[in-house]
C-alpha positions as CSV (number, residue, x, y, z in Angstrom):
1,X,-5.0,37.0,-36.1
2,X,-1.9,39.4,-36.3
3,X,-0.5,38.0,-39.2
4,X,0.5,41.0,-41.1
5,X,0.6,40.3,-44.8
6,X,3.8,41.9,-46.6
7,X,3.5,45.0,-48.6
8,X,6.3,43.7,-51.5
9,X,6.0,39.8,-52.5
10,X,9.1,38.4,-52.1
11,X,10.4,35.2,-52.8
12,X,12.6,34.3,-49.7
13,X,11.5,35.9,-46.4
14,X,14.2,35.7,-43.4
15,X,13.3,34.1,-40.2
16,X,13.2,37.5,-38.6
17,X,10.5,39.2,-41.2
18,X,8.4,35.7,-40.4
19,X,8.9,36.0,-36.8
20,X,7.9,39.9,-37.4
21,X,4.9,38.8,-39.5
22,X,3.1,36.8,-36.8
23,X,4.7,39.0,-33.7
24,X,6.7,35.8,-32.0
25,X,10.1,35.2,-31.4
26,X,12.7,33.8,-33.7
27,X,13.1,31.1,-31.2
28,X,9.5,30.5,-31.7
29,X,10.2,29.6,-35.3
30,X,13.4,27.6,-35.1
31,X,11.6,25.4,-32.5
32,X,8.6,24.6,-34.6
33,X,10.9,23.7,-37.5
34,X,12.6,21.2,-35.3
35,X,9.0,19.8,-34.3
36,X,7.2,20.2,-37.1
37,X,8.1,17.9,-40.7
38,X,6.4,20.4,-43.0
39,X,8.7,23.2,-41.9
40,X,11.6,23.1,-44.3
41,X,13.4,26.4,-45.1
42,X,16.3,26.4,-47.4
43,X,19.5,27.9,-46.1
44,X,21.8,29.9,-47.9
45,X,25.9,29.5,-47.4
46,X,25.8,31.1,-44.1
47,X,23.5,29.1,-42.2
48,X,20.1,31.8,-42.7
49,X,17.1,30.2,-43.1
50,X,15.3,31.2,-45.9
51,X,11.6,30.7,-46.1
52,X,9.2,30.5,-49.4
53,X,5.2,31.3,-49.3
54,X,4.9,27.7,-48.6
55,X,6.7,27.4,-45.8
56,X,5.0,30.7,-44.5
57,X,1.2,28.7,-44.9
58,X,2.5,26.2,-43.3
59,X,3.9,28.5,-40.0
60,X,0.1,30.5,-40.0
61,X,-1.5,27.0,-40.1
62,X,1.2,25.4,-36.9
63,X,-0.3,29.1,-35.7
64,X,-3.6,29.3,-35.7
65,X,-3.3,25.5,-34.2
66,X,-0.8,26.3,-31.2
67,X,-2.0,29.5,-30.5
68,X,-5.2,30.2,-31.2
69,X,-7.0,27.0,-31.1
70,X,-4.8,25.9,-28.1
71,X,-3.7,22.6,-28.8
72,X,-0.2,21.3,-27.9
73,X,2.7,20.6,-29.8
74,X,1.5,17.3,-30.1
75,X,-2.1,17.4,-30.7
76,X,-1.1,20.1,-33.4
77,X,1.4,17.3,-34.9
78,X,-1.4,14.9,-34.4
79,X,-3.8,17.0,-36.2
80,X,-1.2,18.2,-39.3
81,X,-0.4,13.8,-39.4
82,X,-4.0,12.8,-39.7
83,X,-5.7,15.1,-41.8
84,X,-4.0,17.7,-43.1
85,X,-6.3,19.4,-45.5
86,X,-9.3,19.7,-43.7
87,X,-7.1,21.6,-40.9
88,X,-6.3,23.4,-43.9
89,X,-9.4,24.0,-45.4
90,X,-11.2,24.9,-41.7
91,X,-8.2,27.3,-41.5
92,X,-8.9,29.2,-44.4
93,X,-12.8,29.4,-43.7
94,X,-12.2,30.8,-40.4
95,X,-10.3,33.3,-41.9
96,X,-12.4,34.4,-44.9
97,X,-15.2,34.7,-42.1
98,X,-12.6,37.2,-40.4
99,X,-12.2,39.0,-43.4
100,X,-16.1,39.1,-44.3
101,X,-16.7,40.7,-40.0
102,X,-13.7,42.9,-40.2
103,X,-15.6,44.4,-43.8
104,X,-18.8,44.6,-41.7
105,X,-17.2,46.5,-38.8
106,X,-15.4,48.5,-41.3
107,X,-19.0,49.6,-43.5
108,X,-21.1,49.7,-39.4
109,X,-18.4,52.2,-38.7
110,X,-18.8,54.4,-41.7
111,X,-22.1,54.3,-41.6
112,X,-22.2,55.7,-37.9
113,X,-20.2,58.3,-38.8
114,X,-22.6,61.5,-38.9
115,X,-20.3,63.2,-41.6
């Protein structure tokens, strides 16, 4: 998944460091706010959305839906309407269980080194 976690915890991230953090397009982001109900982000006096850690989850779940499971815009909808939390809770198994093989490759490729 190419979410890339940030380095300093922050508590507003700009829609370009979001768009940066999961290698779309800012356009990708302002048009899944318009579809989606759970995406919220405040906006300061200029018009800048500002997104919190919440909104963020809520961005890598509309993600892994849309893009990596390959539903549509409206099955995803569908999917966020009828049960949110298991969609949730699947989500964050699948990705403890990338965690868990990346650590594997990570110790099979130390161990194959002859050093």
């Amino acid at each position: 998944m190419p979410y890339k976690k940030p380095k300093i915890e922050k508590v507003f991230y700009s829609i370009g460091e979001v768009a940066d953090m999961f290698e779309v397009n800012t356009s990708h982001i302002r048009f899944w706010e318009n579809e989606f109900d759970i995406l919220k982000p405040q906006k300061n006096k200029k018009g800048n959305r500002l997104f919190t850690k919440e909104d963020i989850e809520n961005i890598k779940l509309i993600y892994h839906l849309v893009k990596e499971r390959g539903l549509t815009l409206k099955g995803a909808k569908q999917k966020l309407k009828d049960n949110k939390q298991d969609t949730l809770d699947k989500h964050q198994l699948v990705d403890r269980l990338q965690s868990i093989k990346y650590m594997l490759l990570d110790i099979q490729e130390k161990m194959d080194d002859p050093q």
